[in-house]
Structure formats: structure tokens, C-alpha cells
Wavefront OBJ file of the C-alpha trace (Angstrom):
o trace
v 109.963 157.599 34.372
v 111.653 159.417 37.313
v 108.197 160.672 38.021
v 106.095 157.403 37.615
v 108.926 155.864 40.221
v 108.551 158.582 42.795
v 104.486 158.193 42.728
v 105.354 154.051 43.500
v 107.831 154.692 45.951
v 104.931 157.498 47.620
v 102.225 154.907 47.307
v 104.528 151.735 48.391
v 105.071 154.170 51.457
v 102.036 154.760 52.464
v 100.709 151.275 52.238
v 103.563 150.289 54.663
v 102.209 152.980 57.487
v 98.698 152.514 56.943
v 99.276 148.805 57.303
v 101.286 149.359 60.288
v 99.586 149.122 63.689
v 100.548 150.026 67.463
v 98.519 147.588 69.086
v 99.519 143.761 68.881
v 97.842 141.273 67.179
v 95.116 139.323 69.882
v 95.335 135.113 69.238
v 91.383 133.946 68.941
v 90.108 131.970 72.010
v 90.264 128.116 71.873
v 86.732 127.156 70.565
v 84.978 123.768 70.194
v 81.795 122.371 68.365
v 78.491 122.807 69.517
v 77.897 119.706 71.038
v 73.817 118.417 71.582
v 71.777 115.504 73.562
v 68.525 114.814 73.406
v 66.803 113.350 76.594
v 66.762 109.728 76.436
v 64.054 107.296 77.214
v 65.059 103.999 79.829
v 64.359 100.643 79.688
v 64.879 98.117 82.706
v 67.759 95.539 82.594
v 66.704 92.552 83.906
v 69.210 90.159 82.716
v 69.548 86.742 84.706
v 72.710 86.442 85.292
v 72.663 90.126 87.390
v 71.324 89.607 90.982
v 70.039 93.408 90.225
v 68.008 95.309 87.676
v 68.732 98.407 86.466
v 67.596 101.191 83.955
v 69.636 102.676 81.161
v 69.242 105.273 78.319
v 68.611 103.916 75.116
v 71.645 105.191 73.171
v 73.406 102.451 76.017
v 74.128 98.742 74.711
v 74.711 96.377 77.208
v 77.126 93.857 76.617
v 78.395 91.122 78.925
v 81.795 90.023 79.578
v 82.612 86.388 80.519
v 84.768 86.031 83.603
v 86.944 83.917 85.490
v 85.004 83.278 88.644
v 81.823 81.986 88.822
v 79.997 84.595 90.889
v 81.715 87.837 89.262
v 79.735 89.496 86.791
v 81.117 91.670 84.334
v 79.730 94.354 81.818
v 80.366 96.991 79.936
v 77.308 99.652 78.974
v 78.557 101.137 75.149
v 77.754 104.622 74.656
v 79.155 104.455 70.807
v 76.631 107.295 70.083
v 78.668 109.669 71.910
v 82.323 107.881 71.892
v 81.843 106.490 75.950
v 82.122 103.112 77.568
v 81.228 102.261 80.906
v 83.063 99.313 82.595
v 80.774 97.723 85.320
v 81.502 94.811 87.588
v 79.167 92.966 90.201
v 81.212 91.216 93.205
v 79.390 89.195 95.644
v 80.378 90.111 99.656
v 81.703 87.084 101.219
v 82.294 88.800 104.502
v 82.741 92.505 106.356
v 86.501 92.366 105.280
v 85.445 91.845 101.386
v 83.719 94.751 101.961
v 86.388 96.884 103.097
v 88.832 95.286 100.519
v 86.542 96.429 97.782
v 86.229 100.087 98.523
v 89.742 100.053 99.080
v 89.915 98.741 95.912
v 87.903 101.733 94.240
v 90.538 103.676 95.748
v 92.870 102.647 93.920
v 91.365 102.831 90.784
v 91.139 106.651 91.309
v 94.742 107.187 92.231
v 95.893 106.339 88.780
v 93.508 109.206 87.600
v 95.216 111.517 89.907
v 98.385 112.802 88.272
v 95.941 113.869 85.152
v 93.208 115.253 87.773
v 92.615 118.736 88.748
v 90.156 117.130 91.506
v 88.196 114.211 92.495
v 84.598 114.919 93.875
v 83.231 112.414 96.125
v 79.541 112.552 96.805
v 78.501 110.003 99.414
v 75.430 108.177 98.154
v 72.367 106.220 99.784
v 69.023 104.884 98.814
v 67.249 103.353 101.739
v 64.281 102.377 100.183
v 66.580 100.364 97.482
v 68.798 99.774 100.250
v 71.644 101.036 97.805
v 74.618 103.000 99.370
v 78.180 104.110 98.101
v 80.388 107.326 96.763
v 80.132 108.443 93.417
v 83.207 109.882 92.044
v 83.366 113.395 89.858
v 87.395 113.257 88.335
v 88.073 116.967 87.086
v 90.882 117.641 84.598
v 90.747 117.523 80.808
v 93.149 115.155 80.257
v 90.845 112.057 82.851
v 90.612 109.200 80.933
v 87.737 108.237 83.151
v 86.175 111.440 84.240
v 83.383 109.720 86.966
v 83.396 106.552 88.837
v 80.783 105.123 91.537
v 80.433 102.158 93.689
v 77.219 101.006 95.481
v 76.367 98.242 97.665
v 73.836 96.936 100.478
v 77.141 96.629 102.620
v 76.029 92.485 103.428
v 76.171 91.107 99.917
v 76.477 92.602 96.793
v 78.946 95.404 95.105
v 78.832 97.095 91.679
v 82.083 99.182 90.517
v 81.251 101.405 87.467
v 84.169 103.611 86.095
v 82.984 105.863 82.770
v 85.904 105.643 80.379
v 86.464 107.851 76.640
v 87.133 105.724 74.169
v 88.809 108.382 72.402
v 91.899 110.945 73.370
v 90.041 112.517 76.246
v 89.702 116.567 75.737
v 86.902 117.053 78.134
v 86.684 120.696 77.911
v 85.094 119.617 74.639
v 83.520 116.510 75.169
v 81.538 118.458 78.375
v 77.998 118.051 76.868
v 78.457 114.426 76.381
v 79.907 113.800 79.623
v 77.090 115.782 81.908
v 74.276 114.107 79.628
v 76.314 110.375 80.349
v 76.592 111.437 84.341
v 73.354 112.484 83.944
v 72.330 109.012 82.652
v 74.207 106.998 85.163
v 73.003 108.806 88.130
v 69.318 107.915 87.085
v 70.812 104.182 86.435
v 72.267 104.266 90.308
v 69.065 105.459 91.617
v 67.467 102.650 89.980
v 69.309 99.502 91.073
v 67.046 97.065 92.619
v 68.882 93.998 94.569
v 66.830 90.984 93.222
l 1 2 3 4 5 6 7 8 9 10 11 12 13 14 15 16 17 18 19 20 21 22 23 24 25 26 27 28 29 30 31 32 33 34 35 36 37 38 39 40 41 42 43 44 45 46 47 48 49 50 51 52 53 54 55 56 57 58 59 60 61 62 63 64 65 66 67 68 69 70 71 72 73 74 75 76 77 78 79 80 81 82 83 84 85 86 87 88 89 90 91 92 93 94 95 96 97 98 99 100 101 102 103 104 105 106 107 108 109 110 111 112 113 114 115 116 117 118 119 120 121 122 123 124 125 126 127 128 129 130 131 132 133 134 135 136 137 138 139 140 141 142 143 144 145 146 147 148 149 150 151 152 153 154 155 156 157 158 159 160 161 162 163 164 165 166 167 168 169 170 171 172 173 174 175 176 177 178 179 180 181 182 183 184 185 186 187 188 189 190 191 192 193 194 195 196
């Protein structure tokens, strides 16, 4: 018995230093799913109550929001395919000041993206032969709620806000693939806007 105890205590022995290591144990990286898009096909909006047509992707559902004045047009473009809204409004100019007041406006928007942003990327934005102009807003940071934004007018008498928004608990280090094939979408939509 003394025997058979001194073989355990040997063999418990050596599976404690053969178990034992000098280097530390190495956490696994952060991974996320393999997200995929497919390339979309577009069909013109040419609703009449929108002084403008428009193209989206066809994963987008248009839906139209009733609002309080008479000339404001509001919309909202679902993307439930990949968990994305976009929020669009149409504001007729009244006047060079409007003008100003509405960028401004867009401004402020963005600063309550800020204290969750790593960076906001403007890229200025015009379409002569649309006569379309404007900024289109890139909002870094994982945490953005609304991770781009763009306005565009014909700086006389029309304006169209669109902020992209996650209808979900933004983590956009893993939602990437849905938000560059959205971005994607929308900058083909801005390119398309025709004032009627």
C-alpha cells in the first residue's frame, strides 16, 4: 500500500509540472460574424408629394411621415434587412438666411454624435449637372448611433437632411459590412436626386 501511494504521489507530481507552463496564458482576439451584401438593384422614387426623385436599393422601403407644416416633407428609407433606418427630411428655402439656418442646423445634429465620435469626415459634395450640392458626413467611433449624415441642396429652394441611424445597440466594428454597403447605397441615392 505504501508502495501503490508513493507511485500516486510520483504520478500526481508529475502531472502538476508537466501541466505547469512559463509563458502566460494569451486572451483570443475580439472576433465578429462574417457579415455579407449582395449588390442591389435601384428603382426611381418618384413619389408626388417629393419635389425630387431619387433612386434606392431594393432591400430600402420607403415610408412617409406626416408632418406639421404643409411644405415639409418627411421620410424615413427602412433598411430592416440589415437592422438600419434612414431619417430624411425635405425643407423648402424661403430665403438666403433659411439657408444658412439649415446647415447650421445639420451642425448641430452632429455635435450630439461627438462625445461617442472618434471623428467626423466631411466631404464637400456637388453635382452641377443635377445642380445638387452639400457635405456628406462620415461619424467614426463604434459606439455612433448615426455613423453618416448628408445634406444637399440647389442653395435657392430646396434642402434634404438624411442622417443613417442603427436601430439596434450600435457596435460598428461589427456592423462594418452593413454600414459601407448602406453608405455605399446612399451615395448612389445622392448622386441621383433630380429637383422636379
Amino acid at each position: 500500500m505504501n508502495k501503490t501511494l508513493n507511485l500516486l504521489i510520483l504520478f500526481s507530481s508529475m502531472l502538476f509540472f508537466i501541466s505547469c507552463s512559463e509563458e502566460p496564458p494569451i486572451p483570443k482576439p475580439k472576433t465578429y460574424l462574417l457579415l455579407e451584401t449582395s449588390q442591389p438593384l435601384y428603382s426611381v422614387v418618384d413619389n408626388k408629394e417629393l419635389p425630387f426623385t431619387f433612386e434606392v436599393p431594393d432591400y430600402g422601403n420607403l415610408i412617409m411621415i406626416d408632418s406639421d407644416k404643409k411644405n415639409d416633407k418627411w421620410f424615413n428609407i427602412l433598411f430592416d434587412k440589415y437592422g438600419f433606418e434612414a431619417n430624411v427630411s425635405y425643407i423648402p428655402l424661403k430665403s438666403d438666411t433659411s439657408l444658412a439656418y439649415m446647415i447650421n442646423d445639420c451642425y448641430t445634429f452632429l455635435d450630439r454624435h461627438k462625445k461617442f465620435s472618434s471623428g467626423i469626415i466631411e466631404h464637400p459634395y456637388e453635382n452641377p449637372k443635377n445642380n445638387t450640392y452639400g457635405t456628406i458626413f462620415e461619424i467614426k467611433g463604434s459606439e455612433v448611433v448615426s455613423p453618416y449624415q448628408f445634406y444637399i441642396t440647389d442653395s435657392t429652394k430646396h434642402f434634404i437632411r438624411l442622417a443613417l441611424h442603427c436601430k439596434t445597440i450600435p457596435n460598428n466594428d461589427s456592423l462594418s459590412t452593413y454600414i459601407e454597403r448602406i453608405t455605399t447605397d446612399l451615395d448612389y441615392m445622392i448622386n441621383s436626386i433630380k429637383w422636379k
